[in-house]
PLY file of the C-alpha trace (Angstrom):
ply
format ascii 1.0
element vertex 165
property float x
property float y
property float z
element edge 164
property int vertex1
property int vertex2
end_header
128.58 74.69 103.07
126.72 77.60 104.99
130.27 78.16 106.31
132.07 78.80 103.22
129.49 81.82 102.07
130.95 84.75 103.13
127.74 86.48 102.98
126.45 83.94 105.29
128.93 84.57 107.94
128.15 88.49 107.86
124.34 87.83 108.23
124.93 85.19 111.33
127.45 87.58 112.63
130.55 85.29 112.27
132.06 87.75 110.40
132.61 91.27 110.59
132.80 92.23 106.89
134.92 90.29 104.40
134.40 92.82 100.67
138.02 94.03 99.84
136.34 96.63 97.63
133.55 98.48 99.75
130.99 101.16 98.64
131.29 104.28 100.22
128.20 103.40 102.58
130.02 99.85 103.48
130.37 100.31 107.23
127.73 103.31 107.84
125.37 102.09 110.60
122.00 101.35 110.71
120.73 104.18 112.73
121.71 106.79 109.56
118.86 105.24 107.90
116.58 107.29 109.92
113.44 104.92 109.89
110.34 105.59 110.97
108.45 104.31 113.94
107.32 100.66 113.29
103.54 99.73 112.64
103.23 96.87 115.67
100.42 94.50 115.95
99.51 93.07 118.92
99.14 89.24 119.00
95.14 89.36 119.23
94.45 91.60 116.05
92.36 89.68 113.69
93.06 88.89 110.46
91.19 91.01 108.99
91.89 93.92 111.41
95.87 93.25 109.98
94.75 93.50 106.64
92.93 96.92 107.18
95.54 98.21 109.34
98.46 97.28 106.83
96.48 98.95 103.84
95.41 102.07 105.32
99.01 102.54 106.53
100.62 101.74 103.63
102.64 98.95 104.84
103.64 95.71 103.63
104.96 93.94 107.20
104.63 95.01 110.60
106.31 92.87 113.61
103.60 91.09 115.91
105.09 92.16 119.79
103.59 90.44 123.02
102.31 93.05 125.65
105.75 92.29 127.20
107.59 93.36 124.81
108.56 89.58 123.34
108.61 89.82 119.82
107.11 87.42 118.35
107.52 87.20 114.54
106.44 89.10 111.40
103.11 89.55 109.60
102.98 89.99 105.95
99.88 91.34 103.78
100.76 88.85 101.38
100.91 86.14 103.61
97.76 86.99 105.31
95.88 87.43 102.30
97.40 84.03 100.89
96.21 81.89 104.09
93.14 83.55 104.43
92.05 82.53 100.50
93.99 79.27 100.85
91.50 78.61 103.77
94.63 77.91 106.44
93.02 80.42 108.02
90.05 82.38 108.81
89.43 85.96 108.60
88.41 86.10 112.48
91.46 84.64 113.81
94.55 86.00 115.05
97.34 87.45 113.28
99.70 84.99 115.60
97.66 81.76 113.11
99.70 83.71 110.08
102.69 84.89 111.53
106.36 84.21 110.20
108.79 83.30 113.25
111.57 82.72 111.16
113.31 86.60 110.45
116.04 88.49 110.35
117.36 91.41 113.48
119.05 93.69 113.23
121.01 96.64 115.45
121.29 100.06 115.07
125.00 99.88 115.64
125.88 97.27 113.06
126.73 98.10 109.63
124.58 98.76 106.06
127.33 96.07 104.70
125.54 93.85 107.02
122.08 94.55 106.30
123.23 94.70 102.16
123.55 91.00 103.03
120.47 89.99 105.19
118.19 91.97 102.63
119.90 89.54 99.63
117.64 86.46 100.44
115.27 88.15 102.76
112.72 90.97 102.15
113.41 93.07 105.32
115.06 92.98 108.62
113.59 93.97 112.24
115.78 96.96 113.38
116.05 96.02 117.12
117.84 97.93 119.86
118.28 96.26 123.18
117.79 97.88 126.86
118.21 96.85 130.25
115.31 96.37 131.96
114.92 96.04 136.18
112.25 94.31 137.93
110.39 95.38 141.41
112.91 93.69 142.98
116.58 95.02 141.23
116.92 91.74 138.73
117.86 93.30 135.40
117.45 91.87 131.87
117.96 92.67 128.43
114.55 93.28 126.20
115.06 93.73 122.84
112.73 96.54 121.74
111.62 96.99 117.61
113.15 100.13 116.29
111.91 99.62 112.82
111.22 97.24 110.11
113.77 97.99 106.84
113.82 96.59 103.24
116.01 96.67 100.33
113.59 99.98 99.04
115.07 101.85 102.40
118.91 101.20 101.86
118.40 102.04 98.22
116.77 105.24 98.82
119.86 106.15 101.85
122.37 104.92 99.24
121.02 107.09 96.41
119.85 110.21 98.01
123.77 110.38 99.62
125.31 109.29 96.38
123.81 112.52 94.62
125.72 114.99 97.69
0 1
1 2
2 3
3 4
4 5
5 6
6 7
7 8
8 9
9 10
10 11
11 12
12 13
13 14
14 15
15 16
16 17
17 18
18 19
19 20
20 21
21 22
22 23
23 24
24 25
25 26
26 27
27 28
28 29
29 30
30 31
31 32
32 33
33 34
34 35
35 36
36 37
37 38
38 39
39 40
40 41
41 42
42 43
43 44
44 45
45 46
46 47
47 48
48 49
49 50
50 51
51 52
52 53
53 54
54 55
55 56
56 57
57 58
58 59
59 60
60 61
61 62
62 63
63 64
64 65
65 66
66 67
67 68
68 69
69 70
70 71
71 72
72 73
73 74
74 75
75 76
76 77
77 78
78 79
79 80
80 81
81 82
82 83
83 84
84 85
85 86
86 87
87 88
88 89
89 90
90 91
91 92
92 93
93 94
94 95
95 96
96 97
97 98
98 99
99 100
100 101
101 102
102 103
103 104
104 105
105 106
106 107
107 108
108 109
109 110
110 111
111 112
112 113
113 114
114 115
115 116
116 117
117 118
118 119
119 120
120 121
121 122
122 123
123 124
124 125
125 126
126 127
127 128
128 129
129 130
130 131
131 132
132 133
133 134
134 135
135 136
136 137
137 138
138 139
139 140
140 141
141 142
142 143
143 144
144 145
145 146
146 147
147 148
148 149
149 150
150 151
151 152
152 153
153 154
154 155
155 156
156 157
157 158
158 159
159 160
160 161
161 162
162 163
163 164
């Protein structure tokens, strides 16, 4: 049945956009949004350390990334706070014990039609942009590297601050 939502499709990237009647900001990309630089946690960071680190920022998510670059999922203050008090975790351990693997990229280059749809069921997307990458020896390989983390609250403000121009 996941095949016969349309909205589906555009989030899986099966389709490119399907809306007969677009908004104006339809097929605007991404990188208009103008995010800022992400918040990223390093796998080790404590619980707690998250917790402290997401308040005094300000932020609600932040993408855990490996030293290499792998990222590795998303943690959430909610979710961290949840686990901790549920006792599923501890306050000492790592963010990686709390972590959601399961969430939604991204480009820069792909459309705020696209995101509109992502940020229906899920609370934000991890803007990614990929590079090529060479070794010591010449091998080459795509890394995906976290641009930013975006939520329904960012594509809101874009689309209202342009509607008013």
């Amino acid at each position: 049945s996941k095949f016969l939502n349309d909205k589906w499709m555009i989030k899986n990237g099966f389709l490119s956009d399907v809306q007969e009647h677009k908004p104006w900001w339809w097929n605007i990309k991404v990188q208009k949004l103008n995010l800022s630089a992400p918040l990223i946690l390093l796998p080790e960071v404590s619980c707690q350390k998250a917790i402290e680190i997401l308040q005094e920022k300000g932020y609600n998510q932040a993408p855990v990334v490996a030293e290499s670059g792998l990222i590795l999922g998303m943690v959430t203050l909610s979710n961290t706070l949840t686990s901790v008090l549920a006792g599923k975790a501890q306050i000492s351990d790592p963010v990686m014990k709390v972590i959601y693997d399961q969430f939604s990229k991204i480009g820069l280059e792909d459309s705020l039609g696209k995101l509109s749809c992502i940020l229906e069921n899920d609370h934000f997307a991890v803007v990614v942009h990929e590079q090529m990458q060479f070794n010591g020896n010449g091998s080459s390989f795509m890394k995906q590297m976290v641009f930013g983390v975006v939520t329904a609250m960012d594509l809101l403000t874009f689309v209202s601050r342009n509607d008013q121009k």
